[in-house]
N, C-alpha and C positions, 0 to 999 in steps of 0.2 A: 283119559289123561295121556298127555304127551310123551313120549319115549325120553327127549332131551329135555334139559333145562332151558324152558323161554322168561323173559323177562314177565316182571309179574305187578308191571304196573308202566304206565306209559302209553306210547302210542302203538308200541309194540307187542303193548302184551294184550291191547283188543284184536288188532292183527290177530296174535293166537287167538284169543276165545273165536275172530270168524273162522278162522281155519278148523276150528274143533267143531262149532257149527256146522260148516259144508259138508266136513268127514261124515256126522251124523248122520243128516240127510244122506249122503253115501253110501253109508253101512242101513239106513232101511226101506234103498229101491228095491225093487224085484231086480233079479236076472236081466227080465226081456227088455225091461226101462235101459236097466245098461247098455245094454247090449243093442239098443236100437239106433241105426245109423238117420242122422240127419237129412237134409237134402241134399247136403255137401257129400251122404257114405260116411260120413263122423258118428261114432256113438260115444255116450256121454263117458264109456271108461276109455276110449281112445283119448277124449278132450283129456280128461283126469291125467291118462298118462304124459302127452303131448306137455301139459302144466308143470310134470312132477320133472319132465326134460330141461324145460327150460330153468326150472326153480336153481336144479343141478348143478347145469352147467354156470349159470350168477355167482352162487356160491363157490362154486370151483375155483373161478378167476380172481373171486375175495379172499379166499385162504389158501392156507401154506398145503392145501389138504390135495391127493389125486382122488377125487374122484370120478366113478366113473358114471355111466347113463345108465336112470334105471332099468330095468328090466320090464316088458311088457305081460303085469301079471296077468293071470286071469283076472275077468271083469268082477267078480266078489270081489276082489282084494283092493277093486281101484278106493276103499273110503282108507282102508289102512293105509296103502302106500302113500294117500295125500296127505295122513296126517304124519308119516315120518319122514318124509319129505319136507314139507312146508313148514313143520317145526322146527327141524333142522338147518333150513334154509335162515326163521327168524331167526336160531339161538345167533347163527354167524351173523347175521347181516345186522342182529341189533347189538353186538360187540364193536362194532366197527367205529377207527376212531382216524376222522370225524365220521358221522351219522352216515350211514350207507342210504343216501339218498333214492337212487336210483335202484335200490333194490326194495323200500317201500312203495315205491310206485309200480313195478314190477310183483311183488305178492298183491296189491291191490286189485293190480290188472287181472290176475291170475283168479284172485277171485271173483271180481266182477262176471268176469266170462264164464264159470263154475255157477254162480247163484243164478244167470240167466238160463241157466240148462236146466238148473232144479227144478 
């Protein structure tokens, strides 16, 4: 379950149930899975956190709110941090009046690139 309030029906609130999906997957890699850099030197919780920067910084320039960039947790932590992150990100972005267009496209993307890692 989500830390915030996301929409709980719409296009936004599959959005959420994928972001609670990836979290899962997340939360039942191993360590080393994490932890293993690409061919680029990327491992999947750098990607995670790299996402949860972006998700951030979107939602920053939407609302009245300062925040700041997450914090690069240890690699356990990358399922939680995306889900309080990118929940957070939909509760703002699906408030948004009109439709925060460009930030659907964006948690999209975000995930697309996430489920290719899984």
């Amino acid at each position: 379950m989500s830390p915030v309030e996301t929409p709980e029906s719409g296009p936004w609130a599959e959005l959420s149930r994928q972001v609670e999906r990836v979290a899962d997957r997340l939360r039942s890699i191993g360590l080393d899975r994490l932890a293993r850099p690409d061919n680029a030197g990327v491992s999947l919780a750098d990607e995670v956190h790299s996402a949860c920067v972006v998700l951030a910084a979107h939602a920053q320039k939407s609302s009245v709110s300062d925040a700041v960039e997450p914090p690069r947790l240890a690699d356990l932590g990358s399922g939680d941090q995306w889900t309080v992150i990118a929940s957070e990100f939909i509760a703002i972005a699906s408030r948004q009046v009109p439709a925060d267009a460009a930030g659907a496209e964006l948690i999209e993307t975000q995930l697309r690139d996430l489920r290719r890692r899984l």
